[in-house]
C-alpha positions as CSV (number, residue, x, y, z in Angstrom):
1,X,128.2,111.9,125.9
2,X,127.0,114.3,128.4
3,X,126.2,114.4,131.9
4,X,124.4,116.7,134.7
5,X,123.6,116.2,138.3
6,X,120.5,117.3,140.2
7,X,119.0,116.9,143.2
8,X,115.9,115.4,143.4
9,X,113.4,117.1,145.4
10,X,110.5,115.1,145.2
11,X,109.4,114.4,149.5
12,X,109.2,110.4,148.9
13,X,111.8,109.8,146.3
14,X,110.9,107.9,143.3
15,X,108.3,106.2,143.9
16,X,106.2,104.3,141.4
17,X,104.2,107.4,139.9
18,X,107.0,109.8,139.5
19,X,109.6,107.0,138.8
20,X,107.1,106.0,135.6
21,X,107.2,109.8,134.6
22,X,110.8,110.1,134.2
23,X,110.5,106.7,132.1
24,X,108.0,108.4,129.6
25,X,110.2,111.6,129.4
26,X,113.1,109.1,128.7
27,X,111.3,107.0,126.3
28,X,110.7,110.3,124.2
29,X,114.8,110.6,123.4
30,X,116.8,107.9,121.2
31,X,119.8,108.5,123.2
32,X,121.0,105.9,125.8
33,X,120.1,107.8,129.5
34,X,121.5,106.4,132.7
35,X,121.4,107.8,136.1
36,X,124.1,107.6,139.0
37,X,123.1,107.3,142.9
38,X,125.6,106.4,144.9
39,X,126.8,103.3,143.9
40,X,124.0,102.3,141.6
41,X,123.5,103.1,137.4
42,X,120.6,102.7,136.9
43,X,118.7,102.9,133.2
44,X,116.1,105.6,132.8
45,X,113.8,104.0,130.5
46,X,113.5,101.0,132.9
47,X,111.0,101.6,135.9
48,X,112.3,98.5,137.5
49,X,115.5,100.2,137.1
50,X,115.0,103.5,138.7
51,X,113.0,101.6,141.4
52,X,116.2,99.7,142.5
53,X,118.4,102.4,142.2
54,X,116.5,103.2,145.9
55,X,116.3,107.2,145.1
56,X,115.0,109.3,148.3
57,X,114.5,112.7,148.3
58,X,117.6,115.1,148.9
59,X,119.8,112.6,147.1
60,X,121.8,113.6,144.2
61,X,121.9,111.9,140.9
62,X,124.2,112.3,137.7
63,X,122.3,111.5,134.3
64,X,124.3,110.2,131.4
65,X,122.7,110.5,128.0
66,X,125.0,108.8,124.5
67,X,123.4,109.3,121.3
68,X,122.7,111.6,118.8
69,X,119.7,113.4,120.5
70,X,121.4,113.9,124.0
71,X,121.2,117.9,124.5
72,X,117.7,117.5,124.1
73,X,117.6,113.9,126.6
74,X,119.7,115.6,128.9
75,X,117.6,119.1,129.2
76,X,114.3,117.2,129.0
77,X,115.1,114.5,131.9
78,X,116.7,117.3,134.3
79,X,113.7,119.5,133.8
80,X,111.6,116.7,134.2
81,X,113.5,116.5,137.9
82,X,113.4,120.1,138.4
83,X,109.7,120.0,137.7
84,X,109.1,117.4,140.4
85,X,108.2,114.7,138.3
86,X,104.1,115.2,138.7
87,X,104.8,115.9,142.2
88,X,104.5,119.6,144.2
């Protein structure tokens, strides 16, 4: 199991359209990927699951990625994030 925060910078949060892009990059991995906000785990291959998890921008979230692909999981999502998720 490994884990990484980041920050996500996106101006709205996740929002439908960049909450359905980190879905597709998670869908790509085998691995089991969760995220951490606050309280709330939320499963990154759900979209009704990263909706829920209420993400706004500035917040800071910890991905969790189990299985035997999860270097690559882990790299891919938080680039994903660092790339802004289709958003600039």
């Amino acid at each position: 199991m490994v884990s990484q925060k980041v920050v996500i910078k996106n101006p709205t949060g996740l929002h439908l359209r960049p909450a359905g892009i980190l879905c597709k990059v998670a869908m790509r991995y085998k691995s089991l990927i969760t995220f951490q906000v606050r309280e709330n785990t939320a499963n990154a291959k759900s979209v009704l699951s990263v909706l829920g998890a209420g993400v706004k921008c500035g917040d800071e979230i910890e991905f969790t990625c189990q299985g035997s692909d999860e270097q690559e999981a882990l790299a891919g999502m938080v680039q994903a994030v660092e790339d802004g998720l289709g958003e600039k």
